[in-house]
SEKOL-67116 format. One line per field, with one value per residue (C-alpha): residue in three letters; x, y, z. Coordinates in Angstrom, 3 decimals, decimal comma. Layout:
N
type c(ALA  ...)
px c(X  ...)
py c(Y  ...)
pz c(Z  ...)
This chain:
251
type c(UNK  UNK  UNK  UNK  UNK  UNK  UNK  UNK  UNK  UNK  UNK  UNK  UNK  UNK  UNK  UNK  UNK  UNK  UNK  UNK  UNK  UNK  UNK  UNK  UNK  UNK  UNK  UNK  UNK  UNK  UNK  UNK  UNK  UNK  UNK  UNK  UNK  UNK  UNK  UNK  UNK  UNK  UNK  UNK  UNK  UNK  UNK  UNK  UNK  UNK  UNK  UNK  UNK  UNK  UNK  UNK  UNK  UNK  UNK  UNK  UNK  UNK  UNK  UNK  UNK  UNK  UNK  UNK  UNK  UNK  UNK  UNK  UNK  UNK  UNK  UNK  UNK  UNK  UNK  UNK  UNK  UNK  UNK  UNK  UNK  UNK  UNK  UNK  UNK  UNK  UNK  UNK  UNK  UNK  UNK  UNK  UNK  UNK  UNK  UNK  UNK  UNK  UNK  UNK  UNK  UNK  UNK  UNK  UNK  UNK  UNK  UNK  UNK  UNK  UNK  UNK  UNK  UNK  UNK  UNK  UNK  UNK  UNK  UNK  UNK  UNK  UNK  UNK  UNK  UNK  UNK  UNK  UNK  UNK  UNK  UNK  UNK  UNK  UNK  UNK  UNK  UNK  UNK  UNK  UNK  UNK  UNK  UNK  UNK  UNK  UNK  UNK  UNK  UNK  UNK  UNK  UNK  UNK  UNK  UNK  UNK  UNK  UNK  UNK  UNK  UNK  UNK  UNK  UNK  UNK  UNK  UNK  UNK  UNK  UNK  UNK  UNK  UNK  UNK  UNK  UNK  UNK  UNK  UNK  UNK  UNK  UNK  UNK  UNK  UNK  UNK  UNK  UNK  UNK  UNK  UNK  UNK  UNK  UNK  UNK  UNK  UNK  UNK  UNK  UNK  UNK  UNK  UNK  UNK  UNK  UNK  UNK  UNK  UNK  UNK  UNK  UNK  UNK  UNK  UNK  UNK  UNK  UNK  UNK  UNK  UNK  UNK  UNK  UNK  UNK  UNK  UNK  UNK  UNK  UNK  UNK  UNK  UNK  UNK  UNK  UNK  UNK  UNK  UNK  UNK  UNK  UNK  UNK  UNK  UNK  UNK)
px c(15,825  12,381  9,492  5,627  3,488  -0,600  -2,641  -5,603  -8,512  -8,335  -12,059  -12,840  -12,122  -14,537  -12,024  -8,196  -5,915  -2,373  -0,736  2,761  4,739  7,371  9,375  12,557  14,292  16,572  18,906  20,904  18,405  14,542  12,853  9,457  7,661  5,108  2,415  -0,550  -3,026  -4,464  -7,323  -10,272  -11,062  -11,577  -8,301  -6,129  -6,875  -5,690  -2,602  -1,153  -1,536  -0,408  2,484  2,927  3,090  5,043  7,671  7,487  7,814  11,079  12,844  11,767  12,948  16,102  17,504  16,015  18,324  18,379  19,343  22,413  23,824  26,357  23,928  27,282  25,517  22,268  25,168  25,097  27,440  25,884  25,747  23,814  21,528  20,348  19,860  17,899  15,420  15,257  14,353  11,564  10,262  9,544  8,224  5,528  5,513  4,314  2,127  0,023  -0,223  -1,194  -4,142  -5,479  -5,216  -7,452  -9,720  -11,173  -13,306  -10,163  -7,663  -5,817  -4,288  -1,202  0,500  3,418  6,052  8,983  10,912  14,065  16,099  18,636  21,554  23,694  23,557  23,505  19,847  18,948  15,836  14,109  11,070  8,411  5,859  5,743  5,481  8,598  11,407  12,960  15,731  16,461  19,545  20,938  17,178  17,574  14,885  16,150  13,757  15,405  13,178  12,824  8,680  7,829  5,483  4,445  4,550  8,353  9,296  7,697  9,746  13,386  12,637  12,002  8,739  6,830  7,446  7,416  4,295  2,876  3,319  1,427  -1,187  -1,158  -4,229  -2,148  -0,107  -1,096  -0,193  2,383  5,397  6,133  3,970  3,935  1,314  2,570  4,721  7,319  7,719  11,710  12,820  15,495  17,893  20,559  22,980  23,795  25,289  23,193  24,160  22,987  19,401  18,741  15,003  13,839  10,378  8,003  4,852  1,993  1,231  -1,864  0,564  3,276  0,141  -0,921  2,072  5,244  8,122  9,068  6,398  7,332  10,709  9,217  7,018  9,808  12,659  10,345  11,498  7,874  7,323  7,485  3,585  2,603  4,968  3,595  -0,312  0,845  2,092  -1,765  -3,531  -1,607  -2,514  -6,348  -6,383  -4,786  -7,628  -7,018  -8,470  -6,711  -5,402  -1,938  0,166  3,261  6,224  9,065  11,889  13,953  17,602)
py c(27,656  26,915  25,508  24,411  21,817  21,122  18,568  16,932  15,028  12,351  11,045  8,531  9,965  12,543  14,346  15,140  13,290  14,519  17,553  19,399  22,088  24,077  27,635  28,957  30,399  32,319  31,780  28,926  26,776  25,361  22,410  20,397  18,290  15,578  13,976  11,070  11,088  7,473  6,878  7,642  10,608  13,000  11,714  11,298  14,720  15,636  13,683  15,151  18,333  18,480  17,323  19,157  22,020  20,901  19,852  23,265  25,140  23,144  23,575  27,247  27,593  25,979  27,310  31,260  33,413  37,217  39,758  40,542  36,302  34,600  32,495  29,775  29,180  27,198  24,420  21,744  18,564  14,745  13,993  16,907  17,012  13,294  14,123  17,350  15,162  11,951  14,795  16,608  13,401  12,663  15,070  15,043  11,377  12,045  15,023  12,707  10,023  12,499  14,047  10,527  9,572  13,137  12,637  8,806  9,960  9,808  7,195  5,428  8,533  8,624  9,772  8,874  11,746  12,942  15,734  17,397  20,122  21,421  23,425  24,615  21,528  19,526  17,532  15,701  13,700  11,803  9,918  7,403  5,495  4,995  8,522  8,901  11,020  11,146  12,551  13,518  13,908  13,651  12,954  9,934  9,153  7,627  6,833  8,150  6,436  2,850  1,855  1,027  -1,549  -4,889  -5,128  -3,680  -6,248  -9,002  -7,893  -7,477  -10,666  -11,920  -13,552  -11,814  -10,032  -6,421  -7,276  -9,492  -6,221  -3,832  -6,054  -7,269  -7,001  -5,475  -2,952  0,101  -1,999  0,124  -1,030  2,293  5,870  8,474  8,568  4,801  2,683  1,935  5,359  5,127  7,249  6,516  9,352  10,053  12,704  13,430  16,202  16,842  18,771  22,201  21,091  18,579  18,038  16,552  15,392  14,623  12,773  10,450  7,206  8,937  9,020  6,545  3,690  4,875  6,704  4,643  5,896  5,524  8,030  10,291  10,633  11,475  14,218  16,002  16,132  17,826  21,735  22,765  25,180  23,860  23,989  22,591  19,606  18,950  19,321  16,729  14,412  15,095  14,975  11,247  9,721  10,580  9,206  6,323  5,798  8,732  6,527  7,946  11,554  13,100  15,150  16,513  18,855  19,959  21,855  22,273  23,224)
pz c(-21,180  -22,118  -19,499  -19,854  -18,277  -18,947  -17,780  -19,424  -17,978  -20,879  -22,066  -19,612  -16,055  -14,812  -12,233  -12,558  -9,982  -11,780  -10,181  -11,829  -10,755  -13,175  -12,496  -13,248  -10,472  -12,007  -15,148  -14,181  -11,934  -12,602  -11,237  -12,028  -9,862  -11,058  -9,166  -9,990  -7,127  -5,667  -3,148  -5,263  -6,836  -3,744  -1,763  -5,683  -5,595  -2,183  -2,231  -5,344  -4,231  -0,845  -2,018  -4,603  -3,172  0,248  -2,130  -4,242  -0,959  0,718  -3,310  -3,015  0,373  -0,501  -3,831  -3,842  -3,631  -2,620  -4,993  -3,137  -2,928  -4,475  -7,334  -6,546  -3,357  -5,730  -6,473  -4,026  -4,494  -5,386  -2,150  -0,140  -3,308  -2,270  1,503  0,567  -2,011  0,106  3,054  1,774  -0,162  3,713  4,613  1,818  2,860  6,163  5,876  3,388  6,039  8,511  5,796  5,799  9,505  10,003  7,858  7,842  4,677  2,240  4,475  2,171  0,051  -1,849  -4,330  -7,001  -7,145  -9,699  -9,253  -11,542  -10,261  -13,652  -12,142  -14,745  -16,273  -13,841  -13,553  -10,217  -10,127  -7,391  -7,485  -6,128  -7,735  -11,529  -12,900  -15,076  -16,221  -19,757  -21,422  -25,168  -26,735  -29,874  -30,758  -28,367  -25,608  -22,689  -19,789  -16,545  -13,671  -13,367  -11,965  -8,886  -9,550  -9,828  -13,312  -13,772  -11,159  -13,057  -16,177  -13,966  -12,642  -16,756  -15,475  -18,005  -21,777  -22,914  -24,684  -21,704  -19,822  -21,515  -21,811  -17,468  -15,425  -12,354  -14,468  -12,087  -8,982  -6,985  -4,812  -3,234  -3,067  -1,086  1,483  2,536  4,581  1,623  -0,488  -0,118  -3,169  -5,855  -7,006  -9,922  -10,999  -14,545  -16,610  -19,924  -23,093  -23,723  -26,525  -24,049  -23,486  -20,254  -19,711  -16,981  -17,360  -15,996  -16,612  -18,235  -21,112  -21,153  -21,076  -24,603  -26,311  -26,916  -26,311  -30,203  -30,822  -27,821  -28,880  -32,626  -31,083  -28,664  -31,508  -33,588  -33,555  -32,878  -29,973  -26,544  -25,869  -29,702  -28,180  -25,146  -26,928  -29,588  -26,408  -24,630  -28,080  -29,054  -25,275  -26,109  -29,766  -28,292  -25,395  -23,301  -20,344  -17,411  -16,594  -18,974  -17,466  -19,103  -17,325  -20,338  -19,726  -22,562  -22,019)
């Protein structure tokens, strides 16, 4: 099992607002968390932090294991994996509402969050907002998480094109985020195939790399962090106009 994530400022944006998390907790079980700040630069910031790293801590809390347990006791059925995720996703949920209502200087603070737990081959993910999760096999990409945003409601509801869509005025308008009143979380359970590839990423780079030409740069047998510059160095030749953040784990 391979891991690497990097982040990259992009050439318009003169602070970073993305946050990831990656680690491998032991052989059989790693987990990456993926966060785009909102609220202006100062509470972006903030937000995709804090909850970063409240969500790192409850995963940390909950799947190490001493030297001396059973590493059987890291597997956790469908359903307790959803209560755990949906849990702590609260709990980052509230301590960003509390961060705001404390300090009036960055009220309004939120964040979108993704996060994949692989247990022997098992991958959970959760998220909020419209950071996303992919998955290649076979040297197929398939997009995990579904946006929650104005734009990808427009397109369920077939009011508007694929084209219309990349091309909409409101395309970074959120439905749900962390740090607000509506950040209930989706969640899925699959089994994936030893090769897989899973990535996490900002919109930083899913606005200017397709997802034809990420799925041409991650079945590529370069090393994991040539892959994840090519995805970074693509997004800026394309614009690079917000943040890119990239999480890979590579099974």
């Amino acid at each position: 099992m391979k891991i690497y994530n990097k982040s990259n400022v992009g050439l318009v944006r003169k602070t970073n607002q993305d946050w990831s998390e990656i680690k491998i907790l032991n052989e059989n079980l790693v987990f990456a968390i993926m966060c785009d700040g909102m609220g202006g630069a100062a509470g972006g910031d903030v937000a995709c932090r804090a909850a970063a790293f409240c969500l790192k801590s409850e995963i940390e809390k909950k799947f190490t294991c001493s030297k001396t347990e059973d590493q059987n006791s890291n597997c956790i059925n469908e359903s307790e994996m959803k209560s755990f995720l949906t849990k702590i996703l609260a709990q980052a949920n509230n301590e960003i509402i509390k961060i705001g209502s404390e300090q009036i200087e960055i009220a309004g603070l939120g964040t979108t969050v993704v996060i994949a737990i692989l247990i022997n081959n098992i991958l959970s993910v959760a998220h909020v907002g419209d950071s996303r999760a992919y998955i290649l096999e076979n040297k197929e990409l398939r997009q995990l998480t579904n946006d929650h945003s104005v734009v990808r409601e427009l397109m369920a509801a077939q009011n508007i094109t694929e084209e219309e869509a990349c091309k909409f005025v409101g395309k970074n308008l959120l439905t749900r985020a962390i740090g607000t009143q509506n950040a209930e979380s989706d969640f899925f359970q699959m089994q994936i195939n030893p090769g897989s590839k899973i990535l996490l990423c900002t919109d930083g780079l899913t606005n200017h790399v397709s997802d034809k030409k990420i799925c041409e740069i991650l079945s590529t047998d370069d090393d994991i962090k040539l892959i994840a510059d090519n995805l970074i160095n693509n997004a800026n030749a394309s614009g690079g106009t917000d943040n890119i953040t990239v999480a890979l784990i590579f099974n």
